[in-house]
Structure formats: structure tokens, C-alpha cells
C-alpha positions in Angstrom: -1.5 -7.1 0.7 1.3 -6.7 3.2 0.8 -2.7 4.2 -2.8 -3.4 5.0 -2.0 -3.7 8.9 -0.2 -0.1 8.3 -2.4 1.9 6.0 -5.9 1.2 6.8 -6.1 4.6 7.6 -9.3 7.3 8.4 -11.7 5.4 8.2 -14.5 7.3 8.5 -18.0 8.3 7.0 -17.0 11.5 6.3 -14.1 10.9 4.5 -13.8 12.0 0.7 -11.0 9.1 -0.3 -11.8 5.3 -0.8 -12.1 4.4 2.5 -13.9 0.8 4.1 -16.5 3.4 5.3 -17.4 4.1 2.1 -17.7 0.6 1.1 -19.8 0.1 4.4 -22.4 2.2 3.2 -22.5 1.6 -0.3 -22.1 -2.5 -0.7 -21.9 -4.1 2.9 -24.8 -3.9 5.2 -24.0 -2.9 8.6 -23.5 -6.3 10.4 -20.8 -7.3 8.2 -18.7 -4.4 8.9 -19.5 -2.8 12.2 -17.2 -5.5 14.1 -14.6 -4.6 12.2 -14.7 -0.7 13.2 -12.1 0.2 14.5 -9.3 0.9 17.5 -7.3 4.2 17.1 -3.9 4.5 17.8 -0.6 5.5 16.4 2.4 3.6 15.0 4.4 2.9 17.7 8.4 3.2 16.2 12.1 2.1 17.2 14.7 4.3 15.5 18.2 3.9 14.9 19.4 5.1 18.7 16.9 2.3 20.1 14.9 4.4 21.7 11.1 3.6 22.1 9.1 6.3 20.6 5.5 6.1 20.8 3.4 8.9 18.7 0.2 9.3 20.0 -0.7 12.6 18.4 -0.2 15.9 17.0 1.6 17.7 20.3 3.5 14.5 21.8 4.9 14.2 17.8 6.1 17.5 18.2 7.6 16.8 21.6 9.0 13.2 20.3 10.9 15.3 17.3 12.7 17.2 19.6 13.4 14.6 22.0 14.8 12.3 19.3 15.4 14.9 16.2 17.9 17.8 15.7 18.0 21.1 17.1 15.8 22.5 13.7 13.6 19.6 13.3 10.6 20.9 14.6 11.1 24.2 13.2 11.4 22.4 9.5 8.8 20.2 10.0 6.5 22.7 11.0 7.6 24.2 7.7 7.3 21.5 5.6 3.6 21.0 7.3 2.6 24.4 6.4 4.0 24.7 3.2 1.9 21.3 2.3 -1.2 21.3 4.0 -2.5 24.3 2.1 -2.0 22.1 -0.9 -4.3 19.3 0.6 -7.6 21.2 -0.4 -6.6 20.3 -4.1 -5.5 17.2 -3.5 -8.0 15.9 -1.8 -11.2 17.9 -3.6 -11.8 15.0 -6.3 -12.4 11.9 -4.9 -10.4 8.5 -6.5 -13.7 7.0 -6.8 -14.9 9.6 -9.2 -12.3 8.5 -11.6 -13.5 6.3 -14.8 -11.3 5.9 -17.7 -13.5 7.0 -20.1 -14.6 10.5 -21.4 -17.4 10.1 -19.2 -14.9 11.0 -16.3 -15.9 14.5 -18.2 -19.1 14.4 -16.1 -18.6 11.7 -12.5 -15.1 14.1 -12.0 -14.6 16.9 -13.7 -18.6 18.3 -13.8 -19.1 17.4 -10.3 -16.8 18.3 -8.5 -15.7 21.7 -10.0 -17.0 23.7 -7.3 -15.2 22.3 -4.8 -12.1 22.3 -6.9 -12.7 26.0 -7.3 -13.4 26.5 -4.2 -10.3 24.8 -2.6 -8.2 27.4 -5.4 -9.8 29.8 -3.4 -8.8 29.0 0.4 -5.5 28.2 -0.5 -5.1 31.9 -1.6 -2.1 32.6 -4.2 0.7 30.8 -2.7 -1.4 27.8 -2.2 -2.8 27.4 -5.3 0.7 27.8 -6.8 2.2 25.1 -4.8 -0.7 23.1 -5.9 0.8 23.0 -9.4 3.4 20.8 -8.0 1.3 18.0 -7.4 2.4 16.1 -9.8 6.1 16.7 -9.7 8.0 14.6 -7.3 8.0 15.4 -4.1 11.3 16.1 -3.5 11.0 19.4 -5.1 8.5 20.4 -2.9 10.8 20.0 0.3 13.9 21.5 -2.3 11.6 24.6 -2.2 11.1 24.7 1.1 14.5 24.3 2.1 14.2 21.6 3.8 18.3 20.3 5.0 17.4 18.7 8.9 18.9 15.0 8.2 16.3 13.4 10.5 13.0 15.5 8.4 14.6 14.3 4.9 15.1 10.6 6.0 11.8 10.5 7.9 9.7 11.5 5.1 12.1 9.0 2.7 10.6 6.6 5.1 7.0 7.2 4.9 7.5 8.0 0.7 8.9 4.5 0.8 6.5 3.2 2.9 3.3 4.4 0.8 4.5 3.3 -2.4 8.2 1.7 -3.0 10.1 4.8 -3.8 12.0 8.3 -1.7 10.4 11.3 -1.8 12.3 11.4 -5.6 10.0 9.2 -6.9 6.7 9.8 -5.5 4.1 12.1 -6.6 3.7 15.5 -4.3 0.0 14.8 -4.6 -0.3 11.1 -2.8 2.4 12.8 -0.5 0.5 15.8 0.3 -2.7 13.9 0.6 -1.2 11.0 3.0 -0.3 14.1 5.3 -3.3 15.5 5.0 -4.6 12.4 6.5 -1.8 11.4 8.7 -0.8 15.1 10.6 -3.9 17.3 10.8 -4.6 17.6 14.4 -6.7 15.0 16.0 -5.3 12.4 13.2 -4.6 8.5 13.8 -4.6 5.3 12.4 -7.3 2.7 12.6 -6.9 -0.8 12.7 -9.9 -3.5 11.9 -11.1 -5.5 14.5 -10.4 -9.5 14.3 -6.9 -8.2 11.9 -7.2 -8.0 8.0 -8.8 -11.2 7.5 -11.9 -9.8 8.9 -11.9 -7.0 5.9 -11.0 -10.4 3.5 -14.5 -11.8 5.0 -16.3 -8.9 4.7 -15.2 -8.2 1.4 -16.5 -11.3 0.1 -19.5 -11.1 1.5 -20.2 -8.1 -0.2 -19.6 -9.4 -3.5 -21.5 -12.3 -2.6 -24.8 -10.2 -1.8 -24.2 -8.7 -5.2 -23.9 -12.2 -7.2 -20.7 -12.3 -7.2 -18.4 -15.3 -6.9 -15.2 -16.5 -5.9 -13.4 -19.5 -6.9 -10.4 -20.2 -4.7 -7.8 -23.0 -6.2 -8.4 -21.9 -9.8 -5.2 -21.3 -11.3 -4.9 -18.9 -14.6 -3.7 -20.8 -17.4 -3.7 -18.5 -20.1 -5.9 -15.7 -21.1 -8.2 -16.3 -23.9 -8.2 -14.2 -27.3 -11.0 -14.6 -29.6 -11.4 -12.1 -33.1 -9.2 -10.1 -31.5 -10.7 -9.5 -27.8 -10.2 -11.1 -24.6 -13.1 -13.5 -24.2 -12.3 -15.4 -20.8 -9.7 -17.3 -18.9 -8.3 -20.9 -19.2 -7.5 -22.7 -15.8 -4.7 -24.8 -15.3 -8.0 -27.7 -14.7 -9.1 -27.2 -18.4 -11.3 -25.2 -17.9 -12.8 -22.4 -19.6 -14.8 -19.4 -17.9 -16.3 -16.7 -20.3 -16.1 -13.4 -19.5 -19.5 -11.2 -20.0 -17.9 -8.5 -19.9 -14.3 -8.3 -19.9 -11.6 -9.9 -18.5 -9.6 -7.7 -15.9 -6.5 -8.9 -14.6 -5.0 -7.7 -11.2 -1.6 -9.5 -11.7 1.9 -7.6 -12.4 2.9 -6.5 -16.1 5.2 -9.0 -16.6 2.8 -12.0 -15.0 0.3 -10.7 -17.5 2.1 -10.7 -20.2 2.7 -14.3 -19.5 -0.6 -15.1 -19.8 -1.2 -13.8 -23.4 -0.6 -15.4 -26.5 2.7 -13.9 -28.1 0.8 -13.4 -31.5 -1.7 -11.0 -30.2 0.7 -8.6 -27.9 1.9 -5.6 -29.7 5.6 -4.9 -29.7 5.3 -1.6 -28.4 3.4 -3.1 -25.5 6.1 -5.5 -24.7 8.7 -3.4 -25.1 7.3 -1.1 -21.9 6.9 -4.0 -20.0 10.0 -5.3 -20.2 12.0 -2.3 -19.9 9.9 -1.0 -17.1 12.3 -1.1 -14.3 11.2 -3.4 -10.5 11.1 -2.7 -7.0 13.1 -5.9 -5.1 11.6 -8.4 -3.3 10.6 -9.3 0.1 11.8 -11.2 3.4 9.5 -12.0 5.6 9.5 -13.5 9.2 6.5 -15.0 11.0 6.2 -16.1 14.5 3.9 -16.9 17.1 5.3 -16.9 20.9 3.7 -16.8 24.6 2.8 -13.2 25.6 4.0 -14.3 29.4 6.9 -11.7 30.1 6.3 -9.4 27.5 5.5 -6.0 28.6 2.0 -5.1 28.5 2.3 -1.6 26.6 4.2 -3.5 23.6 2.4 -1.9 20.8 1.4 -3.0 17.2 3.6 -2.0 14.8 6.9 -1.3 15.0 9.6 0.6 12.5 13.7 -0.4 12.9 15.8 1.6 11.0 19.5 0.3 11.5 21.3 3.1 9.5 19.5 6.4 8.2 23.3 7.1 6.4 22.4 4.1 3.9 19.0 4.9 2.9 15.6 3.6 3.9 15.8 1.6 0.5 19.1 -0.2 1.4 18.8 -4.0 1.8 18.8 -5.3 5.2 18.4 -1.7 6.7 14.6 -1.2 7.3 12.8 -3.8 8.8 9.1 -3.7 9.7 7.0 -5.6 12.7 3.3 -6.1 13.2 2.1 -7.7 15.5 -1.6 -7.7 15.3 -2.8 -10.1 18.7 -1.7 -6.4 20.7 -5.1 -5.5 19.4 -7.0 -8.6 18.6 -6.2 -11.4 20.8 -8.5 -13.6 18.9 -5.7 -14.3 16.7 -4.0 -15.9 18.5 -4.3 -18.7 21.0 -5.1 -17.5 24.5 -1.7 -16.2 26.3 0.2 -15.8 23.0 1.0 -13.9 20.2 1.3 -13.4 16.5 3.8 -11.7 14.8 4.8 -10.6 11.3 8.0 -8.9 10.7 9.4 -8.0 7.0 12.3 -6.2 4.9 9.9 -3.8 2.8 10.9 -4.2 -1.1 14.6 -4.0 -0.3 16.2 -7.8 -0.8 17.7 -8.7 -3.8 16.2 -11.2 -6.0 19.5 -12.0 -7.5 21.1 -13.4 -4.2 18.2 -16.1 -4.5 17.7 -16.7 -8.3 18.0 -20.2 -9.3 18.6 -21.7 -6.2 17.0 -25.3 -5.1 14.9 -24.4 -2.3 15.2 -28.3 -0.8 19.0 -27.2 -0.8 21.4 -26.7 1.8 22.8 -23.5 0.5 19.5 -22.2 0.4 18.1 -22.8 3.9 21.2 -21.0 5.0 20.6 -18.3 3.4 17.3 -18.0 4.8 18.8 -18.1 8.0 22.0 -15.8 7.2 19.3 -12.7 5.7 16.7 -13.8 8.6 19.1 -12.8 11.3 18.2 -8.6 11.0 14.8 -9.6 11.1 15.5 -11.7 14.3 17.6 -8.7 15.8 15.1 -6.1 14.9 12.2 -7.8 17.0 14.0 -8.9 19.9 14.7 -4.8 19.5 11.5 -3.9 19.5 10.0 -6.2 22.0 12.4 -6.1 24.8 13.4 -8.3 27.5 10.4 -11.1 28.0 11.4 -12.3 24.1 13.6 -15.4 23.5 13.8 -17.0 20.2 14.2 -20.4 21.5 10.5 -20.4 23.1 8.9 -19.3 19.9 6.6 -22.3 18.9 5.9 -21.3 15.1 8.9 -20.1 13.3 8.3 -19.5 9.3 11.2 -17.2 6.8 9.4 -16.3 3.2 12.1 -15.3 1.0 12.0 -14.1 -2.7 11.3 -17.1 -4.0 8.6 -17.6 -1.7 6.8 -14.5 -3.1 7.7 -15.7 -6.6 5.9 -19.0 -6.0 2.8 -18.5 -3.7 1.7 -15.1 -5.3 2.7 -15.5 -8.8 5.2 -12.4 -8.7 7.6 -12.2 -11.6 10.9 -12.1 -9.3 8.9 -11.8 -6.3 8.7 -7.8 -7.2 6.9 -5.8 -5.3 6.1 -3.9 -8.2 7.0 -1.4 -11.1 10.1 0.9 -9.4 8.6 3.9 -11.1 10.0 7.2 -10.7 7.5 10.6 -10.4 8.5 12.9 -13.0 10.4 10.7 -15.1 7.8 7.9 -16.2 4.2 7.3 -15.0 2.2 4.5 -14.4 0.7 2.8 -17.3 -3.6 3.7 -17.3 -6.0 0.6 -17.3 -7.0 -0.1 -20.7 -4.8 -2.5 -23.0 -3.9 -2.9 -26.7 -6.0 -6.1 -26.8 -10.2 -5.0 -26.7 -11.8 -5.9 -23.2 -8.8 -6.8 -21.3 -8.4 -4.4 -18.3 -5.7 -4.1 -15.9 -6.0 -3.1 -12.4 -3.3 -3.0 -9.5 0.2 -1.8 -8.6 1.4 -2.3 -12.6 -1.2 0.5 -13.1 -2.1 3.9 -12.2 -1.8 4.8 -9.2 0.9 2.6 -8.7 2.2 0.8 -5.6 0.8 0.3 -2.4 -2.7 -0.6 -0.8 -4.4 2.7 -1.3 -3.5 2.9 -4.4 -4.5 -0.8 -5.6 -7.9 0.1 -4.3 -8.1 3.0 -6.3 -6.8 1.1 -9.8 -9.9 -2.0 -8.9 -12.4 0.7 -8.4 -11.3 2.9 -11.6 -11.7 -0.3 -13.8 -15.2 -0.8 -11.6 -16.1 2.4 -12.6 -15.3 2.3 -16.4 -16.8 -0.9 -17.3 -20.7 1.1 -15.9 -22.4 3.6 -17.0 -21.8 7.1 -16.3 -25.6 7.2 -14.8 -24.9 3.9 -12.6 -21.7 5.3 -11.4 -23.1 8.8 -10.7 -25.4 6.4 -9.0 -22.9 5.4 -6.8 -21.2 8.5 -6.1 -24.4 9.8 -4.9 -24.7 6.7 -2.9 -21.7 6.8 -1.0 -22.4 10.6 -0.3 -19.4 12.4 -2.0 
């Protein structure tokens, strides 16, 4: 869960998409969550020419574009905005929590929200409600048909494409595009980030499903997935032991770590045959730090972008890097005077560079250190003078292999590289009777948002259509 520092994102009671306000009202009570309600501020970036550019809202965006940008970038980007904001009424009129993945969708989606479907055809007028029939093309056609051809507009929304879900603007859907500026660029926008950092939203999180009767079991390694007449009956742990599923058995793992977990005899060949054709995203490098805040400058900001070369791409290897560094905002997370700091290569580093090596091995701690180094370069970048690597007291490098190991990730992926237009994302149900899937192997696809949205689809199918409606009317939506 990487992004969730980055896309923790309008978190508000009012909002229509699946949102921690939403879970607030509907399975936390108020204690548990109010704490971790929220600062406001935007992403602060570096760009290529090293220049500090903090967006703090609609108009200093617009001022930073052509400060930084071409001579036409405003003008496009004011283009592309109100080509696609029209298109946002659509998008953004069904809920993903309405979705089940049954026919009884018929009634929690398509019944109940009709009117404001209609009614969002309506605003948008003709024009609008054509565009909206490009939702689910790739987005690239939609800024083709605008005409789109400023450099810096193309390669800054490659970046937040890539970003949101692994792929350029060729690969993702128009409508998580449109929506995610719906969210992002309307006037009075910003990003939210939860008190304490992420962990707090970890606690929370389980002590909702605690209130429910839930219960977690930390340690318990998945053996094997259990197939009895036919149907997924439970889970074997690597201990021996057996737990029964009441229900079903859903599994949030990759395609390809699921699949490892079934017996050969019961997987259909046409089933394997997706999975292991299905093409993956690379891998991650991560760098993690913890340093005295004495001498760094007081407006250093949370999160930071470096993008080295826009000519090779935002999904180049060794060209994007990303920094959070969350104790700007939560001090508690760090030890008083000093600060935490996670910087990572988003998706973009080659598994094949570390494949089979001995990670006790010389070869392979220099590596670490040789594909470390842009990581290094892009935070003492970002913070400034103040920064020294040699007074860093915690120093870690997770590599592919690191990904592979600690979360189970079949080449340390960071998911199905799954193009808009040209494949989808496989839906929720298996071949095998009450084994679910849920996360970025599924619809819709990569990315925290959309992991969210995959758990509570499977949530929602394995209820009634009465006790989700239930819900719905819960929330408020």
C-alpha cells in the first residue's frame, strides 16, 4: 500500500466515492477516526529544471504552469480541463460502492441511481454527454481529441496516469482519469493526509472489523487453498492448520500468487492460460531513512516528485523517483528533532537485473547500492542544503526481491500492466465456486483507490441486495 501517503484524497462526508468518510459513518464510530481527520495541503513537486514548485491551489497552479510550463500550457490545460470536467457528472454519478457482481447490481446501481445518471446527461448538454462515451476508451484519445501537443501538459498528465494506476494516459481508462480530476482540479481542491501517517488508518481499520466480529490473525502464512467437491472450503497455513471458510474464501493476492495456491487439478486451462499471459508492471526500489530535522528548512513539504528526464518517459527505469516524508506533518513518527523518510522508484525497476541473485552476496549489495544512488540524488534534490547522507542514522534499500519475499509478489510486480482499450481487468468471481478475488489482479485494477473499490465489490456481492441497500442508505449516497 505504497500510494496511500499520495492518494488519500477528499475525504469528506459529502463525497459520492469510497472515501474513509464513508467508512467513518458507516463501520467506525467517531473516536476511532476523528484523530485521523485530516491536514490539507498540496503535493509539493521538484521537476526536471530543479526548481521547487509548490501547488497550493487552483490559481497559484495556473501561475506555477506558466512559470515552469511552455508558452501554451495554460491555454491547453485549461482546454483539456474543460473538455473533461463536463464528463465528471457521469463519471462520478454511480458510486463504486454501489457495485456488486451480481444481477442484483440491477437494483443497488442501476435502479438507484438512474436519476442522477439522467440527470448528469442533462447538465452536460450534447457535447458533454458525447465525450462521456469515451469513458471507457483510454485516455489518450480524449487529449488526441482535444488536440492536446504542449510537451510539458502530455508528460504531466503521463505522470499522474502513471501515478494512479501503473500505466500513460494510453493505458488508463478516461473514466478513473476524468474522475481523479474531478477530484484533484475543481476549484477549492486538495489533498488530505491522516493524522499519526497511514498506520493510524491500519489501526482504525482494524478496529472496525473488530467491533463487527471480525478477526485478524497476523503470522499466518497461506499454504494452499482448500478445494472440497469442487468449491473452495478454507485455507491451509504453513502451521498445519486448517481454517474453514463460512462463506467463501476471497483472496487479495496477485493472479499469479493465487494461482499458486490452488491445486493444479482443479484450475481450468483457460484460466491459466490468462494468467500467465497477462502481461506485469516491474518492480520496486525503495529507500528508507530517518535523519535529524536540525538544518533542514522549515517549509520542506511532504511529498515530493523528481523527474530526471521527461524525454524518456515517466515509465523509464531510474527516471521517476518519489519522496514522502510523512514526520513534515506528524512528528509523532518520528523521534523528537528528526525525521522519517520514504523515497521510491514507482513500478519502473527491472526484475530481471535482480532475478536469481544471493541476497547475502557481494554482487548483490552492490547493486543495491549502484540502483540506490538516483534515489540518494533525488532526495538530497528535494531537501536542500541541511541533508547529508553521512548523518542519517537509519538507512534501509528494498529491492525487487525484497518485494518478492516480504509481500508475496510474484517478481515483486506491482501488478497486471494492463492496457485500456486493449484488455480489461479480470471481474471477481473465479472458475472454482466460492473463491473470490479482490485487489489490483481485478477490476478496477491498480492502485489504492481502486483496491478499495475491488474489497468492497466482493463485500458487496457476498450480501444481500436488502443488506447492501442497507448500507448505501447508511452511508448516505
Amino acid at each position: 500500500m505504497i500510494y496511500l501517503e499520495a492518494q488519500l484524497t477528499r475525504l469528506r462526508s459529502k463525497a459520492t466515492n469510497l472515501t474513509l468518510a464513508h467508512l467513518c459513518s458507516l463501520v467506525f464510530n467517531q473516536e476511532v477516526l476523528r484523530p485521523i481527520l485530516l491536514h490539507k495541503f498540496w503535493m509539493h513537486w521538484v521537476c526536471h529544471c530543479h526548481v521547487s514548485n509548490m501547488i497550493r491551489g487552483w490559481s497559484t497552479y495556473l501561475k506555477d504552469l506558466e512559470k515552469y510550463g511552455t508558452p501554451n500550457a495554460v491555454q491547453e490545460w485549461q482546454k483539456l480541463l474543460d473538455g473533461i470536467l463536463p464528463m465528471s457528472a457521469a463519471a462520478m454519478a454511480l458510486p463504486p460502492l454501489s457495485i456488486r457482481g451480481d444481477f442484483g447490481v440491477l437494483s443497488t446501481a442501476a435502479a438507484r441511481y438512474a436519476p442522477s445518471l439522467l440527470k448528469s446527461f442533462v447538465q452536460m448538454g450534447p457535447q458533454g454527454a458525447l465525450g462521456a462515451t469515451k469513458l471507457l476508451r483510454p485516455f489518450s484519445e480524449v487529449m488526441d481529441s482535444l488536440e492536446l501537443k504542449d510537451p510539458f501538459i502530455r508528460n504531466w498528465v503521463d505522470l499522474l496516469s502513471f501515478l494512479l494506476a501503473g500505466v500513460k494516459t494510453n493505458g488508463i481508462l478516461s473514466a478513473e482519469m476524468v474522475y481523479m480530476f474531478a477530484e484533484w482540479y475543481q476549484p477549492g481542491s486538495c489533498l488530505e493526509y491522516p493524522l499519526h501517517g497511514t498506520g493510524a488508518v491500519v489501526d482504525a481499520l482494524v478496529q472496525g472489523m473488530k467491533k463487527f466480529g471480525g478477526r485478524l490473525s497476523l503470522g499466518s502464512h497461506v499454504e494452499k487453498i482448500v478445494i472440497e467437491n469442487d468449491r473452495a472450503s478454507g485455507v491451509k497455513l504453513r502451521s498445519g492448520q486448517f481454517v474453514r471458510a463460512k462463506k467463501a474464501v476471497i483472496s487479495n493476492a496477485s493472479m499469479w500468487d493465487t494461482l499458486k495456491l490452488l491445486p493444479k487439478e482443479v484450475v481450468p486451462k483457460s484460466y491459466l492460460d490468462r494468467v500467465n499471459t497477462t502481461p506485469q508492471c516491474e518492480s520496486f526500489m525503495h529507500l528508507h531513512l530517518g535523519f535529524d530535522a536540525e538544518g533542514i528548512r522549515e517549509d520542506l513539504g511532504i511529498h515530493h516528485i523528481v523527474v530526471n528526464d521527461w524525454e524518456r518517459g515517466v515509465d523509464a527505469d531510474q527516471n521517476v523517483v518519489l519522496i514522502s516524508i510523512p514526520s513534515v506533518l506528524s512528528p509523532d513518527l518520528a523521534p523528537p528533532g528528526k525525521h522519517v523518510l520514504h523515497a521510491y522508484l514507482p513500478g519502473t525497476e527491472p526484475f530481471g537485473l535482480w532475478e536469481g541473485l544471493d541476497r547475502r552476496s557481494t554482487e548483490y549489495k552492490n547493486l543495491k547500492a549502484e540502483r540506490s544512488e538516483v534515489m540518494w540524488r533525488a532526495v538530497e534534490r528535494a531537501i536542500g542544503a541541511g541533508f547529508s547522507r553521512d548523518k542519517c542514522e537509519v538507512k534501509l534499500v528494498g529491492t525487487p526481491l525484497t518485494h518478492q519475499r516480504f509481500l508475496r509478489r510474484n517478481r515483486g510486480t506491482y501488478g497486471p500492466a494492463i492496457e485500456a482499450g486493449k484488455n480489461s481487468f479480470p471481474g471477481h468471481s473465479t472458475p472454482i465456486p466460492q473463491l473470490y478475488c479482490c485487489g489490483d489482479s481485478t477490476f478496477p485494477g491498480i492502485g489504492v483507490p481502486a483496491v478499495a473499490a475491488s474489497g468492497a465489490i466482493v463485500a458487496n456481492s457476498l450480501v444481500s441486495v436488502s443488506q447492501h441497500s442497507q448500507l448505501l442508505d447508511a452511508i448516505g449516497i
